[in-house]
VEXVO-631906 format. One record per residue: x, y, z of N, C-alpha, C in turn; residue number from 1. Coordinates in nm, 2 decimals, always signed. Layout:
      nu      nv      nw     cau     cav     caw      cu      cv      cw  pos
       X       Y       Z       X       Y       Z       X       Y       Z  NUM
...
END
This chain:
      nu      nv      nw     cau     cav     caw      cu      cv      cw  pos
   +0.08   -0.12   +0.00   +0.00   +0.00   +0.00   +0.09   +0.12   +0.00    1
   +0.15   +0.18   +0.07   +0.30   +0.24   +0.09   +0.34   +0.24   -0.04    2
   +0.39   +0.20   -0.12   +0.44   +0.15   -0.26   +0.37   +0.20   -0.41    3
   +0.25   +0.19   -0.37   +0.14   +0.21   -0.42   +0.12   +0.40   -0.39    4
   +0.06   +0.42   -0.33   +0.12   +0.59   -0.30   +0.26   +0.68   -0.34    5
   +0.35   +0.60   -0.30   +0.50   +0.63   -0.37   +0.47   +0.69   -0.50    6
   +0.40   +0.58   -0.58   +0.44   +0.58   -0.70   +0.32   +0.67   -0.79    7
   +0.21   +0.68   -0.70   +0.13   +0.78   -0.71   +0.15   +0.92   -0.72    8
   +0.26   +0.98   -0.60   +0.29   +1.09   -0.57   +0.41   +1.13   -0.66    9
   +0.49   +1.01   -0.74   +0.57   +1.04   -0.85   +0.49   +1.10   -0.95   10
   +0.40   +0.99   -1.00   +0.35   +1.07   -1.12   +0.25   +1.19   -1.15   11
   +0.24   +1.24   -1.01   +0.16   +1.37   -0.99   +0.30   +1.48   -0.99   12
   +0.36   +1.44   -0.99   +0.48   +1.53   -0.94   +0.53   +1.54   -1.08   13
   +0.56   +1.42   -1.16   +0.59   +1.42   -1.29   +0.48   +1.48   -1.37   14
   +0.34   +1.46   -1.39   +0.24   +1.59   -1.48   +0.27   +1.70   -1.49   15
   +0.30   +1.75   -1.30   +0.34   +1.88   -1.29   +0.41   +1.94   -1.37   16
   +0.55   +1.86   -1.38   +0.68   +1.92   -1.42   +0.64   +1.88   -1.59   17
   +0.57   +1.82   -1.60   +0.55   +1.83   -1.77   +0.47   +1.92   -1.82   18
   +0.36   +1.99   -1.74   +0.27   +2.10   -1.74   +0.40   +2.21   -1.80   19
   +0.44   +2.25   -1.65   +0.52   +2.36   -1.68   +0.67   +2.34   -1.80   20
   +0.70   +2.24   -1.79   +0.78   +2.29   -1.93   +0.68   +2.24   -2.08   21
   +0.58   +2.21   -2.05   +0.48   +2.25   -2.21   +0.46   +2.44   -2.18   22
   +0.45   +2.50   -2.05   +0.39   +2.64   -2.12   +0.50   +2.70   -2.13   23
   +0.63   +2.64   -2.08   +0.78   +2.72   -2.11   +0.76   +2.72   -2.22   24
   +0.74   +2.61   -2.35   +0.78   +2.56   -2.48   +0.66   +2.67   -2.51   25
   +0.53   +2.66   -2.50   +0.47   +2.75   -2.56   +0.46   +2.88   -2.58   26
   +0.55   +2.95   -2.52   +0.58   +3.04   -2.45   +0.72   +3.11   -2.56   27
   +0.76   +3.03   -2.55   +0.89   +3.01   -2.61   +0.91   +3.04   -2.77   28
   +0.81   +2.91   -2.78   +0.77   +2.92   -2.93   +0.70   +3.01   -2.97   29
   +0.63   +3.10   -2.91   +0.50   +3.20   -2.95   +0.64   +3.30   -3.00   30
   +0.57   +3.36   -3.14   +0.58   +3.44   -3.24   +0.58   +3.59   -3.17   31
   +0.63   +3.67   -3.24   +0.64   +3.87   -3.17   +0.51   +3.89   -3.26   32
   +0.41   +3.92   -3.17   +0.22   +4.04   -3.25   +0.30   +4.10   -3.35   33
   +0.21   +4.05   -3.49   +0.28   +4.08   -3.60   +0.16   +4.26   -3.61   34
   +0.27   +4.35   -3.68   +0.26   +4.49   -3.65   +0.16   +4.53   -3.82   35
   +0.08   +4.57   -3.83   -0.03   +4.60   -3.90   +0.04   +4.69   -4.03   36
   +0.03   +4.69   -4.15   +0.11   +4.75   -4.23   +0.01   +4.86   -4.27   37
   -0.01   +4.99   -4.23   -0.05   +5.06   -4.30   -0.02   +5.13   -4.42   38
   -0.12   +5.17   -4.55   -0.07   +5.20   -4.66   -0.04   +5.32   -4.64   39
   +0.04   +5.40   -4.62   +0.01   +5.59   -4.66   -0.04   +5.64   -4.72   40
   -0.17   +5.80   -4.67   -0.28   +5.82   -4.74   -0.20   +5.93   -4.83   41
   -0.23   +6.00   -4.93   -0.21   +6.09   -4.98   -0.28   +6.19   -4.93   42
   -0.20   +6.26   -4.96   -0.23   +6.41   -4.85   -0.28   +6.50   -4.93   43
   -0.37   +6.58   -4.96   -0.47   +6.65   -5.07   -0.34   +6.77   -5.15   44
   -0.36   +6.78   -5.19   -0.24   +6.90   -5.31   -0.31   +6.98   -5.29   45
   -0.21   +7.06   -5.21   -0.26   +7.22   -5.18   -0.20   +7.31   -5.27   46
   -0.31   +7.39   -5.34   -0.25   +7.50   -5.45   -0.30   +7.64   -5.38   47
   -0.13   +7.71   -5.36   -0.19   +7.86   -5.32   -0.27   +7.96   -5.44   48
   -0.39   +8.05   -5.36   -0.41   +8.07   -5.42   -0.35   +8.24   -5.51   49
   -0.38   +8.24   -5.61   -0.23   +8.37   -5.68   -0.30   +8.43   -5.65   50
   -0.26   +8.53   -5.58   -0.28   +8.71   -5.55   -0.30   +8.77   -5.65   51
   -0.38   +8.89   -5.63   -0.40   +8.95   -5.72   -0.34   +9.02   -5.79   52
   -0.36   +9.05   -5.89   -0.24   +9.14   -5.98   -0.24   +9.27   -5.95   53
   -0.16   +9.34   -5.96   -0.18   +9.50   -5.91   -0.25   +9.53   -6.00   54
   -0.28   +9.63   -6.04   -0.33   +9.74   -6.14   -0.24   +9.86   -6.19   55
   -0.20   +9.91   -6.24   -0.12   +9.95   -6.26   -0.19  +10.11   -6.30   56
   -0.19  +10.25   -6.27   -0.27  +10.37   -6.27   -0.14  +10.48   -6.29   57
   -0.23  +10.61   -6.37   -0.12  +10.74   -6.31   -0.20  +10.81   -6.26   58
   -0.14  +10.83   -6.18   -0.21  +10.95   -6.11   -0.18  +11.13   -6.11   59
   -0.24  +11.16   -6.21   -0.22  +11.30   -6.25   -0.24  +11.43   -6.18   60
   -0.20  +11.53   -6.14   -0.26  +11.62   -6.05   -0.23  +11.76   -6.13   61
   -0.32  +11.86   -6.18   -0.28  +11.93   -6.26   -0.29  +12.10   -6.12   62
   -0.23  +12.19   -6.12   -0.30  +12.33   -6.05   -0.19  +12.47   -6.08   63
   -0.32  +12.55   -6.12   -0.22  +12.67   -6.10   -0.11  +12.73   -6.02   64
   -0.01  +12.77   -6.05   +0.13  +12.79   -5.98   +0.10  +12.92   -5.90   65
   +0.00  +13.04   -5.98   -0.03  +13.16   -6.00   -0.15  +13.22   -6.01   66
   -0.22  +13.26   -5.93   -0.34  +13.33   -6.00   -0.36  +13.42   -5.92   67
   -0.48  +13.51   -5.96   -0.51  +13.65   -5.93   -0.62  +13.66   -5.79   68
   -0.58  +13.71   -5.71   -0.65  +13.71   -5.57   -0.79  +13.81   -5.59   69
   -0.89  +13.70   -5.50   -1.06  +13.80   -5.55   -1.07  +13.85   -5.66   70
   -1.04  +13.83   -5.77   -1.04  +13.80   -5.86   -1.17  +13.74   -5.99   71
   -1.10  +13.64   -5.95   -1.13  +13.51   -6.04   -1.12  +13.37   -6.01   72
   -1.17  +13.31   -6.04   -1.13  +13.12   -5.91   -1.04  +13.04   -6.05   73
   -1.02  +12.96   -6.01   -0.94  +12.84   -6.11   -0.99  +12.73   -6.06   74
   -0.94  +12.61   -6.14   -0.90  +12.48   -6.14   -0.80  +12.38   -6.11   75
   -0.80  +12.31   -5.99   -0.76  +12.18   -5.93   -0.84  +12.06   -5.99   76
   -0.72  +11.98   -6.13   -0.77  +11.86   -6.12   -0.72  +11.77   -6.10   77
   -0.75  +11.61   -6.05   -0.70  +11.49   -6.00   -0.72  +11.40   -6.13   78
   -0.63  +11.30   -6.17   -0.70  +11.20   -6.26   -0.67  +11.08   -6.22   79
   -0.74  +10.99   -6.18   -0.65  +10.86   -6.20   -0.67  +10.74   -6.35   80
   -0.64  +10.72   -6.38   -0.66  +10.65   -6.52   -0.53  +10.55   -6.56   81
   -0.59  +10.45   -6.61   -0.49  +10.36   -6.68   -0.35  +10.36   -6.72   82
   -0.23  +10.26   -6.71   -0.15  +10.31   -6.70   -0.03  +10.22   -6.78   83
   -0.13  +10.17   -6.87   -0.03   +9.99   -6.94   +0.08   +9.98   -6.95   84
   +0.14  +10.11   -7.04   +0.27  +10.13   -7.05   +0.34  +10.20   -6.97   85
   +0.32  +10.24   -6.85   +0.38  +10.28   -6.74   +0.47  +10.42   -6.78   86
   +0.35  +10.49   -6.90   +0.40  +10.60   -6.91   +0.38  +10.74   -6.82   87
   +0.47  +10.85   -6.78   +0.45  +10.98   -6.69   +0.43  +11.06   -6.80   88
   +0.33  +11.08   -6.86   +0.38  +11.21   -6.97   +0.23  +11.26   -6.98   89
   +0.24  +11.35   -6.85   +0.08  +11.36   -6.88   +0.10  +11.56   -6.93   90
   -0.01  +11.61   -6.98   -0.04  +11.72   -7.05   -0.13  +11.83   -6.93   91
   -0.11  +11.91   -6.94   -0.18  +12.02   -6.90   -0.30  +12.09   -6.98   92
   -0.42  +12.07   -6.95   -0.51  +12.13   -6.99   -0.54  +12.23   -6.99   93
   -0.50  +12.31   -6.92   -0.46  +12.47   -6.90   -0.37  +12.55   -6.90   94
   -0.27  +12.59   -7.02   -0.17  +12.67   -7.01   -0.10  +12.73   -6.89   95
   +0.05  +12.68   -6.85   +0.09  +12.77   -6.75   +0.08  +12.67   -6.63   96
   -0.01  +12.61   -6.63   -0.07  +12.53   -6.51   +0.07  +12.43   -6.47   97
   +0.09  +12.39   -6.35   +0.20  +12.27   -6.31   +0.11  +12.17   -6.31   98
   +0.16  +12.06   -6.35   +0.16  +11.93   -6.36   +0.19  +11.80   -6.28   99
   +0.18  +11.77   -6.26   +0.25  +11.65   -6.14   +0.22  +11.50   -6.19  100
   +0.28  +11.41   -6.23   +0.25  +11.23   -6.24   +0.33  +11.15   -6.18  101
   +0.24  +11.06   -6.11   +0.31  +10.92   -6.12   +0.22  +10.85   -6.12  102
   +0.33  +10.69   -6.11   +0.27  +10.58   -6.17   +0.23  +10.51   -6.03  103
   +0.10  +10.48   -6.00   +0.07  +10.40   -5.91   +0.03  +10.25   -5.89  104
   +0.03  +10.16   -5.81   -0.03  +10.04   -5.79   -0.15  +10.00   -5.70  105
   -0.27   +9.97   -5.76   -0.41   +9.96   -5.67   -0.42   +9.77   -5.66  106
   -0.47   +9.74   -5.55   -0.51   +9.61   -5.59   -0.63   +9.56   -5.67  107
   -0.64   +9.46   -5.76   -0.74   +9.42   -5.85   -0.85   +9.33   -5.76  108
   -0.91   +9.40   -5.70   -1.01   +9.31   -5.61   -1.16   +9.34   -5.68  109
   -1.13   +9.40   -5.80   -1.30   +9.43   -5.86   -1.46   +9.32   -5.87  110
   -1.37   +9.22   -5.88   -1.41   +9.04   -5.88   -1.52   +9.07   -5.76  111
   -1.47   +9.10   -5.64   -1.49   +9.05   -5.52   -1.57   +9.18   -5.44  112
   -1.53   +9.29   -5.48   -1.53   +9.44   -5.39   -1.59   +9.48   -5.49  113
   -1.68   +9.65   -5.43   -1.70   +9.75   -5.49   -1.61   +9.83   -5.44  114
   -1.60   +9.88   -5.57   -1.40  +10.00   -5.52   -1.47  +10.14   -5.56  115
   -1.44  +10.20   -5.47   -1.44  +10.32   -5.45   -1.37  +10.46   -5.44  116
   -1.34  +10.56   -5.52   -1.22  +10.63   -5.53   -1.29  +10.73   -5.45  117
   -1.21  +10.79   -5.36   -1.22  +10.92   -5.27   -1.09  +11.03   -5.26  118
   -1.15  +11.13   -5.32   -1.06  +11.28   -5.32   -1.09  +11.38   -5.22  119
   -1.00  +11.50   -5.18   -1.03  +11.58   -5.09   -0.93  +11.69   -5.10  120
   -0.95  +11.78   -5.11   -0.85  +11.92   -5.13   -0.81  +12.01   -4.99  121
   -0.75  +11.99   -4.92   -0.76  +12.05   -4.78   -0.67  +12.13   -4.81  122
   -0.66  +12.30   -4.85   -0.61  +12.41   -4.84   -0.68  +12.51   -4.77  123
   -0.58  +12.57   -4.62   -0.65  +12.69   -4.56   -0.64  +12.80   -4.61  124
   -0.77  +12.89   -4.58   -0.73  +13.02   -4.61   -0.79  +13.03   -4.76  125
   -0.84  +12.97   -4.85   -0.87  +12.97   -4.98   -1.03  +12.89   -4.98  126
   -1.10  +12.96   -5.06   -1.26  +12.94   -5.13   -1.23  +12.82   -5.20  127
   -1.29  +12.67   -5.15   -1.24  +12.53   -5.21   -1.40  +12.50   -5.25  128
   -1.47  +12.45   -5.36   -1.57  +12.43   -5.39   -1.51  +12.28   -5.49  129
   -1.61  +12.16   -5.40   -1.70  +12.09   -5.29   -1.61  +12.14   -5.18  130
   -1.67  +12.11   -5.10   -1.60  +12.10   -4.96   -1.56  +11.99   -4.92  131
   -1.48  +11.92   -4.89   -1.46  +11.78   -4.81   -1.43  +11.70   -4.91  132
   -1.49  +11.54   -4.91   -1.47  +11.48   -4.99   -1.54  +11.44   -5.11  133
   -1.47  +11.36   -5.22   -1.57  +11.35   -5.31   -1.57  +11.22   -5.37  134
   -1.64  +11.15   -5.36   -1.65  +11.05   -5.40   -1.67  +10.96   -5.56  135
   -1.61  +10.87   -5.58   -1.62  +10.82   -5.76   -1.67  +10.70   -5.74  136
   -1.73  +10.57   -5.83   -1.70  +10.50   -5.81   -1.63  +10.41   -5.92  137
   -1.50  +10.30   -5.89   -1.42  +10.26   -5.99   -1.44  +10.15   -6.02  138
   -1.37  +10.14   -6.12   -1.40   +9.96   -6.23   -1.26   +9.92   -6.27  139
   -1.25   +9.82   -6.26   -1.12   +9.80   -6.39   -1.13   +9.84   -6.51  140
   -1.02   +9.92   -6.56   -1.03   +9.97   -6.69   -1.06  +10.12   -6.69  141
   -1.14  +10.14   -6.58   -1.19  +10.30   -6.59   -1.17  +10.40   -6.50  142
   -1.17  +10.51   -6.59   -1.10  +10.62   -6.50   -1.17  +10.76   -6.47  143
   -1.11  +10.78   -6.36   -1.21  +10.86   -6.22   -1.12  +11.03   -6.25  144
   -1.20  +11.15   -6.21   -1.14  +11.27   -6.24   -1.24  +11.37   -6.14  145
   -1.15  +11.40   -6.08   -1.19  +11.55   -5.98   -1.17  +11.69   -6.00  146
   -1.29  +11.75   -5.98   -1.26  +11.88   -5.99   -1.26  +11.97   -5.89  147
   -1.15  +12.08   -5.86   -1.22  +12.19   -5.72   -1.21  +12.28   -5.83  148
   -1.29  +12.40   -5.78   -1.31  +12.52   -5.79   -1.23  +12.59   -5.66  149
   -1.10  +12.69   -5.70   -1.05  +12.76   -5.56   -1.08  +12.87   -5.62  150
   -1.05  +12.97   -5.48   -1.05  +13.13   -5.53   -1.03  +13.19   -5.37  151
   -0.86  +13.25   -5.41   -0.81  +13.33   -5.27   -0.89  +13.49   -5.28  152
   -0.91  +13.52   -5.12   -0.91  +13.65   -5.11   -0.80  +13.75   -5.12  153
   -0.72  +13.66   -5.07   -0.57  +13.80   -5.01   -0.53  +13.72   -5.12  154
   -0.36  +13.80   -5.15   -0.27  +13.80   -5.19   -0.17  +13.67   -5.07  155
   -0.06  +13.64   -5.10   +0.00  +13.55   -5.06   +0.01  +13.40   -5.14  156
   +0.06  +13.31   -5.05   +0.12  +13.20   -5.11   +0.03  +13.04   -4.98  157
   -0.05  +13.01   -5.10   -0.16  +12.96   -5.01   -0.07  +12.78   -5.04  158
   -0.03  +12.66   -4.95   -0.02  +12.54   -4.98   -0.13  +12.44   -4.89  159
   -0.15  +12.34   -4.97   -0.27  +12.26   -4.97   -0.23  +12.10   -4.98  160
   -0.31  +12.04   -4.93   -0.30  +11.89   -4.95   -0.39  +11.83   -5.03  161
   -0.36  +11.72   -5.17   -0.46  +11.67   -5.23   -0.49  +11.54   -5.16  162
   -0.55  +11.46   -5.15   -0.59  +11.37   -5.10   -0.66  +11.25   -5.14  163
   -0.60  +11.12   -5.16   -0.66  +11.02   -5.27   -0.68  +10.89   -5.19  164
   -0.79  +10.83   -5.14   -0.79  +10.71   -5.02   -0.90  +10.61   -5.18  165
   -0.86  +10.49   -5.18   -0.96  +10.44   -5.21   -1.01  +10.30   -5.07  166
   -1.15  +10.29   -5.09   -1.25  +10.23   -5.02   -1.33  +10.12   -5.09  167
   -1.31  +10.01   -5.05   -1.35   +9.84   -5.06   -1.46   +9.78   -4.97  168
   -1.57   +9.76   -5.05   -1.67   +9.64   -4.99   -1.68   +9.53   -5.04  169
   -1.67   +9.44   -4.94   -1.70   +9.30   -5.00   -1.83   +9.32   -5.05  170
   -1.86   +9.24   -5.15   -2.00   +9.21   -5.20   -2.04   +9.12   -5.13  171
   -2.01   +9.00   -5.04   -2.05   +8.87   -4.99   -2.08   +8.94   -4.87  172
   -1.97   +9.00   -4.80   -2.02   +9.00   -4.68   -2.04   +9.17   -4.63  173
   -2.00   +9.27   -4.74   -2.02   +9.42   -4.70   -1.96   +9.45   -4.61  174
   -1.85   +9.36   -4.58   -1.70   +9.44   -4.50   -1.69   +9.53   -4.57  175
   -1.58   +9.65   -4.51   -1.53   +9.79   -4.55   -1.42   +9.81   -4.51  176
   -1.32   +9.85   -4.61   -1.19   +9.90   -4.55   -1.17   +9.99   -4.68  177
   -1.08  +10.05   -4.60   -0.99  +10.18   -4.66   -0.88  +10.20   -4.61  178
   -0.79  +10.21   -4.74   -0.64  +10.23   -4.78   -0.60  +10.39   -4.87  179
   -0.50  +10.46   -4.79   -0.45  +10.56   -4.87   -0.36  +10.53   -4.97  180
   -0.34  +10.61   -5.08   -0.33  +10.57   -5.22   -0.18  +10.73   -5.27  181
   -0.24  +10.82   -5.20   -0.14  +10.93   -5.26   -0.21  +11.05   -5.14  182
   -0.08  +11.12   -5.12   -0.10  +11.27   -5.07   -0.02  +11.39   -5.15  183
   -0.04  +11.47   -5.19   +0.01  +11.54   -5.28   +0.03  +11.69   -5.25  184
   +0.10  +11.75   -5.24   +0.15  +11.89   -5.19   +0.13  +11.98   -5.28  185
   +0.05  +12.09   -5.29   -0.01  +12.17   -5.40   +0.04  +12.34   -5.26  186
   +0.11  +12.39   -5.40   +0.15  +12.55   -5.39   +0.10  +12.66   -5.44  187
   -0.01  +12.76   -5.40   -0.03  +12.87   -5.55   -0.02  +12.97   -5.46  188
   +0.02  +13.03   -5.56   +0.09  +13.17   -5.51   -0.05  +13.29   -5.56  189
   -0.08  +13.38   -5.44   -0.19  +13.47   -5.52   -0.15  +13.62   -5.54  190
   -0.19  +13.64   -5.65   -0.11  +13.80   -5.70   -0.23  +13.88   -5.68  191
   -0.18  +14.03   -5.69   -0.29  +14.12   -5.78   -0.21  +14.21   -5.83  192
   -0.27  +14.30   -5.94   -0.21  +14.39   -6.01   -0.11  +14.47   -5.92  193
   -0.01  +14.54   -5.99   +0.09  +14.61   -5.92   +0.15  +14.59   -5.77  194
   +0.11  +14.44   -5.75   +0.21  +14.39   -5.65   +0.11  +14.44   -5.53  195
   -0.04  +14.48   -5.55   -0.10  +14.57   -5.44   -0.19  +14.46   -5.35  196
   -0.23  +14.48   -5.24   -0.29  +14.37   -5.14   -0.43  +14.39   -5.18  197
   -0.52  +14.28   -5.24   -0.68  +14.29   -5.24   -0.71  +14.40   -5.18  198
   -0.69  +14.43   -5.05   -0.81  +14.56   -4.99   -0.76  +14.68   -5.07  199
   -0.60  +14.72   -5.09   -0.53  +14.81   -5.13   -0.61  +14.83   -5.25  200
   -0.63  +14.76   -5.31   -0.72  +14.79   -5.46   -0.79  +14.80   -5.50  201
   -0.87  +14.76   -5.37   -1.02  +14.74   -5.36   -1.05  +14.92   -5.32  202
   -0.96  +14.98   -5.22   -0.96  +15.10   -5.17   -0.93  +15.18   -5.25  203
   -0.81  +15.15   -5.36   -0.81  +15.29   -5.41   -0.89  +15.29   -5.52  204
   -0.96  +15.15   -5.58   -1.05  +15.16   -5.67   -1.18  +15.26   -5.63  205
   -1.19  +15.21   -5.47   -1.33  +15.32   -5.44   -1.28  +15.50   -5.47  206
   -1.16  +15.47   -5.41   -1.11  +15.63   -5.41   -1.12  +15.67   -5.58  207
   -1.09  +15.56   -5.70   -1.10  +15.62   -5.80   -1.18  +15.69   -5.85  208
   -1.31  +15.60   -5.84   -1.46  +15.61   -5.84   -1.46  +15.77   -5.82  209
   -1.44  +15.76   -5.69   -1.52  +15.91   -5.61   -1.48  +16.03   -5.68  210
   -1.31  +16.00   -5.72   -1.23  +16.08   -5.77   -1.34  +16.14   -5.94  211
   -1.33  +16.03   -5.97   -1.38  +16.04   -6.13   -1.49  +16.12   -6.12  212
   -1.61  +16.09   -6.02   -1.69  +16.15   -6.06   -1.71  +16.28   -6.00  213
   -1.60  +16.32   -5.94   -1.63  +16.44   -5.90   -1.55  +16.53   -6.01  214
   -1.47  +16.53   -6.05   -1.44  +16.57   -6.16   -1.52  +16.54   -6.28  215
   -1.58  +16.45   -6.29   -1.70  +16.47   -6.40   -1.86  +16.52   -6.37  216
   -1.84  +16.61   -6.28   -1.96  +16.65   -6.20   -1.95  +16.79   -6.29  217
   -2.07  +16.81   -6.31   -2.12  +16.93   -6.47   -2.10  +17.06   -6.36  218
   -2.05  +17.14   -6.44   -2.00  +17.28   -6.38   -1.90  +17.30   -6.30  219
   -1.84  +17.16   -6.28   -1.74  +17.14   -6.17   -1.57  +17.28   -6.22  220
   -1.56  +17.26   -6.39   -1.52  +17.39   -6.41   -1.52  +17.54   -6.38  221
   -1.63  +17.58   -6.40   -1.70  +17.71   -6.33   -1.66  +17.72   -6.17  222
   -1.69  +17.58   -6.12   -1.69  +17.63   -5.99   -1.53  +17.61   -5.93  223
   -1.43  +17.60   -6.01   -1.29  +17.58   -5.97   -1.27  +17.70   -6.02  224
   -1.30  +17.79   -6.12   -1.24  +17.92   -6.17   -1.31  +18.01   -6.11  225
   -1.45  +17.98   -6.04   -1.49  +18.12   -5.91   -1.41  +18.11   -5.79  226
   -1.34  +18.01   -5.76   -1.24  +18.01   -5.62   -1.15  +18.08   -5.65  227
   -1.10  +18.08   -5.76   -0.95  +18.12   -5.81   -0.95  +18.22   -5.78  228
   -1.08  +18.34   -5.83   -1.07  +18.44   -5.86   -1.11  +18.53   -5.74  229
   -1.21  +18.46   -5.61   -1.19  +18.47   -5.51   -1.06  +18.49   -5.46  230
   -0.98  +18.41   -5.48   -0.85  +18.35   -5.39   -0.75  +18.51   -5.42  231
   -0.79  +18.54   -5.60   -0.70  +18.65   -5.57   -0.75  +18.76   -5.54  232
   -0.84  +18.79   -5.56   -0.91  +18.94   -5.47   -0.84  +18.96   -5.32  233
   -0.82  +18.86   -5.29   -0.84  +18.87   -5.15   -0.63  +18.90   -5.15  234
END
């Protein structure tokens, strides 16, 4: 009986130890988790998009150098217009007048915006007709032109600022912005006859007046040769 147990407690003892080296072996033999091969996606082609082309403009400013104080008024004009050949050779439409060009660059957002040109003449001391600003509105291809009407009182040497902003709304969404475009420095010098100051002229013009017509006052003769003859009696 004894014998019988012995040989019992061997072969329990022997499964054991064959258990554990089968899950050594299994263990052993097991393979590395094979790693998933992903294909790489293509990534979408991004194309920037091209900016817009400038526009290419001259901007012309034409004004009297000279003119006559209380007087008479003149002309300040602005032009902006097309510019393909990137020529400066602009003309004066008024004899004598100074001239001023260059060549400018606007962005081409016509596609997308309503573009809008804005002018403004800010000189003190001088009769500016509009007042403030003035509004155009622009296209590709086409060209915008301002007019003031000035006219000094005094004599002197009046300088002025021209002023050119243009103004963008989106069509989609009726955003608004505005960008300055040119400022331009305008000089005129105001004269009057014989170097004399407006009032001075204005005064001895009255004086002329009074003069004239008292000497053309009827019998005014007679009555200068009865003093005389007064003057000598005495």
């Amino acid at each position: 009986m004894k014998k019988i147990n012995n040989r019992r407690n061997l072969f329990i003892a022997a499964s054991a130890w064959i258990l554990i080296f089968a899950s050594i072996a299994c263990v052993g033999n097991s393979s590395a988790p094979t790693q998933a091969v992903v294909a790489p996606i293509d990534q979408p082609t991004q194309i920037a998009a091209a900016p817009a082309i400038p526009e290419s403009r001259r901007l012309t400013l034409e004004f009297p150098s000279k003119m006559r104080a209380g007087v008479e008024g003149d002309i300040v004009r602005l032009t902006l217009e097309m510019d393909d050949l990137g020529n400066i050779t602009p003309t004066a439409q008024i004899a004598g007048n100074t001239i001023v060009g260059q060549t400018i660059e606007i962005p081409d957002l016509y596609e997308t915006h309503n573009v809008t040109a804005e002018a403004e003449l800010d000189m003190a001391g001088m009769t500016v007709q509009p007042a403030g600003a003035i509004f155009e509105p622009l296209t590709r291809g086409q060209s915008a032109t301002f007019y003031w009407s000035i006219k000094p009182e005094e004599t002197g040497t009046y300088r002025g600022t021209v002023w050119l902003h243009l103004n963008f709304a989106d069509k989609s969404t009726e955003e608004t912005s505005r960008i300055a475009v040119s400022a331009q420095i305008v000089e005129i010098e105001a004269v009057d006859f014989f170097g004399l100051s407006v009032n001075l002229a204005r005064t001895s013009g009255v004086v002329g007046s009074i003069v004239g017509g008292v000497v053309g006052f009827p019998f005014m003769e007679d009555i200068i040769k009865f003093l005389l003859k007064r003057r000598r009696k005495r």
